[in-house]
N, C-alpha and C positions, 0 to 999 in steps of 0.2 A: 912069888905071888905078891902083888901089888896090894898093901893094908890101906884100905878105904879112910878117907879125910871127913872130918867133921864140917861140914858145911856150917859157913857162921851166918849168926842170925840178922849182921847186916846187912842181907840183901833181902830179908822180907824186914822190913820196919813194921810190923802190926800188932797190937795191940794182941798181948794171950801168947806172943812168942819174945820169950824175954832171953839172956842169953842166960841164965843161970836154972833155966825151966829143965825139968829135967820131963822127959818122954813121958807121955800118960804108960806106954809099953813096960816103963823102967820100976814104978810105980805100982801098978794096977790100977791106979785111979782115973777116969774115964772125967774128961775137962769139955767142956760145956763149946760148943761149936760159935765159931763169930763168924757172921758177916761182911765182908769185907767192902760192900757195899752200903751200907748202914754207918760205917764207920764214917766213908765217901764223904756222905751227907754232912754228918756231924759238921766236916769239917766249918761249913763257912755257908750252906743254905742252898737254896737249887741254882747255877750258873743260869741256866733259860731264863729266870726273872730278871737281869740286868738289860739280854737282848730283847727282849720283850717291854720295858721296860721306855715310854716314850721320854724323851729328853727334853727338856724346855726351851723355845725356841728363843735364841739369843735376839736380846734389842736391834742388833747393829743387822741381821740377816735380812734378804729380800729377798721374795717370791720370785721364782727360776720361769723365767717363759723362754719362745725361742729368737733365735739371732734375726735380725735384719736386713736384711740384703738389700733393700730397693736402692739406699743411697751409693751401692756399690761404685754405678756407671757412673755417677754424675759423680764421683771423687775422683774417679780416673780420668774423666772426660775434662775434670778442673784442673788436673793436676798438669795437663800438656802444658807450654808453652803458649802464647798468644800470634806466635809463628805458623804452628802448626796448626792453630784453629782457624784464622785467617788461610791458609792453603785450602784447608779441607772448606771454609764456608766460600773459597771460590770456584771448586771441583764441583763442588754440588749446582751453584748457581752454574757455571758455565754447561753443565750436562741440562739442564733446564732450558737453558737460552737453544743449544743445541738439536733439542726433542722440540720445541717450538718454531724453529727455524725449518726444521723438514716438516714438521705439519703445516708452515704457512707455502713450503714450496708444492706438497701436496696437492694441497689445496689450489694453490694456482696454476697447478699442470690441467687439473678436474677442468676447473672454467674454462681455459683455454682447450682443450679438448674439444668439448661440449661447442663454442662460439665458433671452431673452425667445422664440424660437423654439421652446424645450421646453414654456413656459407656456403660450403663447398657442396651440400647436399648428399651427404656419404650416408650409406646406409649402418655403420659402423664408428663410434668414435677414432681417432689418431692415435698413434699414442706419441705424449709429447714429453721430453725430457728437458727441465732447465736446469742447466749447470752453471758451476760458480759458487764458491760459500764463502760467506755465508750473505744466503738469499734475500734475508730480511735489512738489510744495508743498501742493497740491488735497488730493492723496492721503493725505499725511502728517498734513494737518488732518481728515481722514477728511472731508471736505464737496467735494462739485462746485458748481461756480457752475451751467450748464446742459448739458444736455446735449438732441441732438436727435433723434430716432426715429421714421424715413419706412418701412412696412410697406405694397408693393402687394401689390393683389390678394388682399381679406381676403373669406373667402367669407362671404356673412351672408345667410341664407336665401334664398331666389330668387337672389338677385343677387348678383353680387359687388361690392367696394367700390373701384372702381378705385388711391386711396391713404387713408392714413392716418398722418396729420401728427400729430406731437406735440412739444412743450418741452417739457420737465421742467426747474425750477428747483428750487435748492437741493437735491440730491440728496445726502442722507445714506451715509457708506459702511459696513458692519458688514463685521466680521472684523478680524483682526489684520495684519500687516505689509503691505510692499509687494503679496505676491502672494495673502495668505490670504483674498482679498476672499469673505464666503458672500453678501452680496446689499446692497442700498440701499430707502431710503424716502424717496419725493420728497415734497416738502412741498406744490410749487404744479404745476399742469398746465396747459396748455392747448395748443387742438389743433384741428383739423379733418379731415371726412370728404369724399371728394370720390366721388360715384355719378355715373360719366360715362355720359351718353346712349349714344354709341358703344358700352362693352360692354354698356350694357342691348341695343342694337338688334341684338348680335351675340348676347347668350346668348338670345334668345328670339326667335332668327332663325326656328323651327321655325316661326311664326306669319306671320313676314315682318310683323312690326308694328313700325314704326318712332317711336321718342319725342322731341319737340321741349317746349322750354321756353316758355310760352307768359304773361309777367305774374311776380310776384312768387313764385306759389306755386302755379301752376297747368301742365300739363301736358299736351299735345294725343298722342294715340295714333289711328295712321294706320297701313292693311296691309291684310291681308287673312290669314285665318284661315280653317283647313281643317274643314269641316264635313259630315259624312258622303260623304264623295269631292267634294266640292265646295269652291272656293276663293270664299268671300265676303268681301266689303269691309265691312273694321271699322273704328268709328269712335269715339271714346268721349276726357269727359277727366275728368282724374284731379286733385283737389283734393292737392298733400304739405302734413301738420302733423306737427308734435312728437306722440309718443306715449308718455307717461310720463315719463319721465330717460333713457333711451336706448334709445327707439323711434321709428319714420317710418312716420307711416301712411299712406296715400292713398286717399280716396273717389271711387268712378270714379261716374259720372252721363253721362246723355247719349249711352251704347251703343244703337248700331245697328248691325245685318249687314243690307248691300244682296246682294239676287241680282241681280246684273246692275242691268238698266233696270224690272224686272218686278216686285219686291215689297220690300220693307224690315221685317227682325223686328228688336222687340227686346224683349229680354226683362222678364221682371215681371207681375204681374197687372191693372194699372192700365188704365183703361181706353185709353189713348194709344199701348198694350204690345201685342205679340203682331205677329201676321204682315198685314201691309196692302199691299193693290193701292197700284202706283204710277198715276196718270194716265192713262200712257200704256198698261197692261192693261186700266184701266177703258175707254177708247176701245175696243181690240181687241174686248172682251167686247163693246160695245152696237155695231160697226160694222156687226156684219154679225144680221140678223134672226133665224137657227135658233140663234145664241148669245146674241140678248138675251133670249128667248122661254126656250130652256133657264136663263138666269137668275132667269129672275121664276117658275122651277116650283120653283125652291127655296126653303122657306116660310121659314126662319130668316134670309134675305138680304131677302125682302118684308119680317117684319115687323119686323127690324131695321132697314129704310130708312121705314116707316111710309107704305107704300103700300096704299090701301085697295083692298079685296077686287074692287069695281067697275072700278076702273080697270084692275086686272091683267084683267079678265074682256077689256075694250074693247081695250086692248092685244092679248089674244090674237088676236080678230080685225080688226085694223085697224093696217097698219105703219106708216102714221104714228103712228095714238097711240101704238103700242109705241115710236117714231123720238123723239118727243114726250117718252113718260114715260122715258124710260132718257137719252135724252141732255141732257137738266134739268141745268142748275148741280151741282141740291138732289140727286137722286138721285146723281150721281158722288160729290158730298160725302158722303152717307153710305157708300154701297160704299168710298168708301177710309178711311172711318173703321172700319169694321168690323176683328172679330178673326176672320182666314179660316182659325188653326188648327182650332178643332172644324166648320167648316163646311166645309173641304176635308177633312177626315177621314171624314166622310161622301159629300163628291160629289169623289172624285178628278179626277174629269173635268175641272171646274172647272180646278187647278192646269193638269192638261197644255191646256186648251184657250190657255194663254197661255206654256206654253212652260217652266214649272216640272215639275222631278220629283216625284211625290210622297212619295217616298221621302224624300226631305228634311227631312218635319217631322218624323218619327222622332229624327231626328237636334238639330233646333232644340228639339224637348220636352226631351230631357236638358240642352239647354245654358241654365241657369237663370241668374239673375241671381248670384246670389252665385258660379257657377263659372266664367261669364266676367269678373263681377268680380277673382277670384282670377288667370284668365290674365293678366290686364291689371294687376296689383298693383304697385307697388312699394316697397312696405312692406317694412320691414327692422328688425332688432336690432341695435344693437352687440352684437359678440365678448363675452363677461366675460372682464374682464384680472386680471391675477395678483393676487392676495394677497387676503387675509381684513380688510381696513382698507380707511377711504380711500372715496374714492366718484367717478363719473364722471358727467356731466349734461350732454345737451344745452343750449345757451343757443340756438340759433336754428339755422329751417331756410329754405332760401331756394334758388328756383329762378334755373337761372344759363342763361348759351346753351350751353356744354356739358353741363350735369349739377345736379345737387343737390348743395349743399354746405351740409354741417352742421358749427357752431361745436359745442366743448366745452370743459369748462374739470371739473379735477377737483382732490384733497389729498391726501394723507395714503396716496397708493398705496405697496403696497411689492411690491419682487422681489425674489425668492432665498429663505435659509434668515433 
């Protein structure tokens, strides 16, 4: 068993514990209790009075505010080079010069807009592009390099022009400063028209005739057209050429109005013209015997087919020969080569036994060649454009799968004062 150590009295240092103290236990004598905090005290006063305690503010000290920034930029902005500040005070000027250079071309696309819509009398501004930069140099030498001018929807007799394409080179400018511009003279033009199919099929819907481009220069027109309360199928085509220096003609040829399945007019006096049985009327007509018989009693249809006077007779009593002479090749070929306007205009009957009003050719007599010519037209003018100079001329017309497009090329135009 391990004999227990006297612990020495250098680890408490305190006052009442001495090393030669013997036990109050050893004794009997009962030693007076210390405080080990009291003692604390003694040492040297309360430590919080120092912290506590304000310190006198030294001569040489100054008052703490906060940091500065403002001069930051301008010390970096000093510190560049004179290279680099020269760069950048050109970047900026030259972005200036640049943002005032489109505002002055702006501006002068506006006016001329505006001065070719008074002329030309459009119901819509142009829109006009001038190219070239920088604009403001242009100006000063009074000359444009080019300038470009897209005008829809120019109305030009019948029809409208769906656009109208122009350059204009070397554009002269009259008037004095930057803004006293009164007008310019182009030297060089050229340009194109474009007549789209679509608004022809839509402005002459009334007819429901629809136009296809059909070969270089040629034109297929398909519908149907309203003919005294009746809707017949029209067919016709239409040669486009050049007419004059700025005109588009187009010769229509080939007009035919179908009725149905029943008869085919077309107009003119020729003999190939007028109103003619289809096939399939001439059948009805000979099918049945009380209307091949009412055929052959009308003399201008005998002697038009060159049926002799004997055979009509033999005919009358005998259905075959009538069976015989009516349904012959040669007889149908003449009955549809015939012109049945003056010949139904005496036997109405006629028409309705196949299913025609007669009231119709009333209608077909007014519609002559030249007036369904003119429906069917697409002949047009250029506009006259501005100024008393100068000249404008087709160079070429030429059918496209949209439309007609015609080349121009002109000189010497001018706008303004």
């Amino acid at each position: 068993m391990r004999t227990p150590h006297r612990i020495s009295n250098d680890r408490f240092p305190f006052d009442g514990w001495q090393e030669d103290s013997v036990p109050p236990e050893s004794t009997g004598a009962r030693r007076p209790y210390a405080n080990p905090y009291d003692e604390l005290g003694a040492l040297g006063g309360n430590p919080l009075d120092d912290v506590l305690r304000e310190e006198p503010a030294h001569p040489d000290d100054e008052d703490w505010s906060p940091p500065d920034h403002r001069g930051r930029g301008r010390r970096r902005f000093g510190s560049l080079s004179l290279a680099v500040k020269g760069l950048v005070a050109v970047l900026v000027l030259t972005a200036f010069l640049a943002l005032a250079d489109r505002w002055a071309v702006l501006y002068a696309e506006h006016r001329a807009a505006q001065q070719l819509k008074k002329e030309l009398k459009l119901t819509a501004a142009p829109e006009v592009e001038i190219e070239g930069f920088p604009f403001l140099t242009q100006l000063a030498d009074r000359r444009v390099d080019q300038v470009r001018v897209t005008v829809p929807d120019v109305a030009a007799d019948r029809v409208t022009l769906a656009k109208v394409q122009a350059t204009a080179q070397d554009v002269r400018i009259r008037g004095e400063g930057f803004t006293g511009i009164s007008g310019a003279t182009v030297d060089r033009m050229r340009g194109e028209v474009l007549l789209s199919f679509a608004d022809m099929n839509r402005e002459l819907g009334a007819s429901q005739v629809t136009f296809t481009g059909h070969g270089h220069n040629r034109v297929l027109a398909r519908g149907t057209l309203p003919v005294a309360g009746h809707d017949l199928t029209v067919r016709a085509d239409a040669s486009i050429q050049r007419l004059g220096a700025t005109g588009v003609s187009t010769d229509i040829d080939h007009m035919s109005l179908g009725i149905g399945d029943l008869a085919t007019y077309r107009p003119g006096t020729d003999a190939d013209q007028g109103l003619h049985l289809t096939p399939k009327s001439v059948a009805r007509l000979t099918a049945e015997t009380d209307k091949a018989r009412r055929l052959l009693s009308i003399p201008a249809i005998v002697h038009r087919a060159g049926v002799p006077a004997s055979a009509v007779r033999q005919a009358e009593h005998s259905d075959d020969r009538l069976s015989a002479l009516t349904g012959s090749p040669r007889f149908v070929r003449k009955v549809m080569g015939m012109n049945l306007i003056d010949i139904a205009a005496d036997n109405p009957w006629l028409l309705r036994k196949i299913g025609i009003d007669p009231g119709l050719l009333d209608g077909l007599a007014e519609l002559t060649r030249p007036e369904l010519a003119d429906r069917l037209s697409l002949a047009f003018q250029l506009p006259k454009l501005p100024g008393d100079h100068g000249y404008v001329r087709l160079r070429d017309v030429k059918v496209e799968r949209g439309g007609i497009r015609v080349d121009l090329s002109g000189a010497g135009l001018s706008v303004g004062k």
